[in-house]
C-alpha positions in Angstrom: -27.6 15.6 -64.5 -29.8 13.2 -61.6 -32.6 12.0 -63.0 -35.4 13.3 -61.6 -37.2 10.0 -60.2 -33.6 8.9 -58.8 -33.2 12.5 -57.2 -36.4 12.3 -55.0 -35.8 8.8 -54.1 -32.4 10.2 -53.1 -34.2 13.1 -51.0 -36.4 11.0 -49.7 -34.1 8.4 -48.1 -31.8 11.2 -47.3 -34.8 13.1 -45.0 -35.4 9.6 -43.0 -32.3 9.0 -42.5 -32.1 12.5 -41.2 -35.6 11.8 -39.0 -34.3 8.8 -37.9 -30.9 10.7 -36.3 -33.7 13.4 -34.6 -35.5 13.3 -31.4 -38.7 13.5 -33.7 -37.5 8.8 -34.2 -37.4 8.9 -30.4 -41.0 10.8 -29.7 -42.5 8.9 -32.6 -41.4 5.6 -31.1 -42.9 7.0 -27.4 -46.6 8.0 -28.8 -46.8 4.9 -30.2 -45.8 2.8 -27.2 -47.8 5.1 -25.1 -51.1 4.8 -27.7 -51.0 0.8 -28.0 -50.6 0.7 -23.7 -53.6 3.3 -23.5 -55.9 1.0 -26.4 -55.0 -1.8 -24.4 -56.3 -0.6 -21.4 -59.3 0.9 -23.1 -60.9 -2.8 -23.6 -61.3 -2.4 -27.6 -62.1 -5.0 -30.1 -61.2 -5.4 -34.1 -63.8 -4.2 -36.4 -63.7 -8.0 -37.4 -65.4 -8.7 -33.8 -67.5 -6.1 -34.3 -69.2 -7.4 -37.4 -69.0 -11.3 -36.1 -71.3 -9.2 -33.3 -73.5 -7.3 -35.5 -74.3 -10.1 -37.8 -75.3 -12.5 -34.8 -77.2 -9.6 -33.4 -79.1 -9.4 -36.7 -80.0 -13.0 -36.7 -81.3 -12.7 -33.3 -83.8 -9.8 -34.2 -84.8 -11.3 -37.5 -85.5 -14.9 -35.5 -87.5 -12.6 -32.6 -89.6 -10.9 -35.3 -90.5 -14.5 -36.8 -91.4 -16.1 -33.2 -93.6 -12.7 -32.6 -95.4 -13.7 -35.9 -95.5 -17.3 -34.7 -97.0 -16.5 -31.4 -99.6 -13.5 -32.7 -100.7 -16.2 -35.6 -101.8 -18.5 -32.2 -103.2 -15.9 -30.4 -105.7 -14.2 -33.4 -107.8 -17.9 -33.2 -107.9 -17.3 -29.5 -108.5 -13.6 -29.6 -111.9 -14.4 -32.2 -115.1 -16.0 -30.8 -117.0 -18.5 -32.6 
């Protein structure tokens, strides 16, 4: 009797070599060409870019708030008459 670990690694490699004999390899292999042309076209970047972006974008707005403190700290002695 197959052990029953060795029979599903035997079914398994059985079904993909079956797959791989099937039109389902050959449409597999299309949609993916297909997706990577139509991402490429669609002018996306890595999540790694996006966070480089969001973190710069985050320094920005923290560095605005402190030169809106900056300025309104002039302004109050201005704002007050004597």
């Amino acid at each position: 009797m197959i052990p029953p670990n060795q029979w599903f690694d035997d079914f398994q490699k059985n079904m993909s070599e079956l797959l791989a004999k099937t039109p389902a390899a050959d449409i597999e292999r299309t949609m993916k060409t297909f997706m990577t042309q139509t991402f490429a076209r669609m002018d996306l970047i890595t999540r790694e870019e996006f966070d480089v972006q969001a973190e710069l974008l985050a320094r920005a707005l923290k560095r605005v708030d402190a030169l809106e403190a900056r300025i309104q700290a002039l302004e109050d002695p201005v704002d007050k008459p004597e």
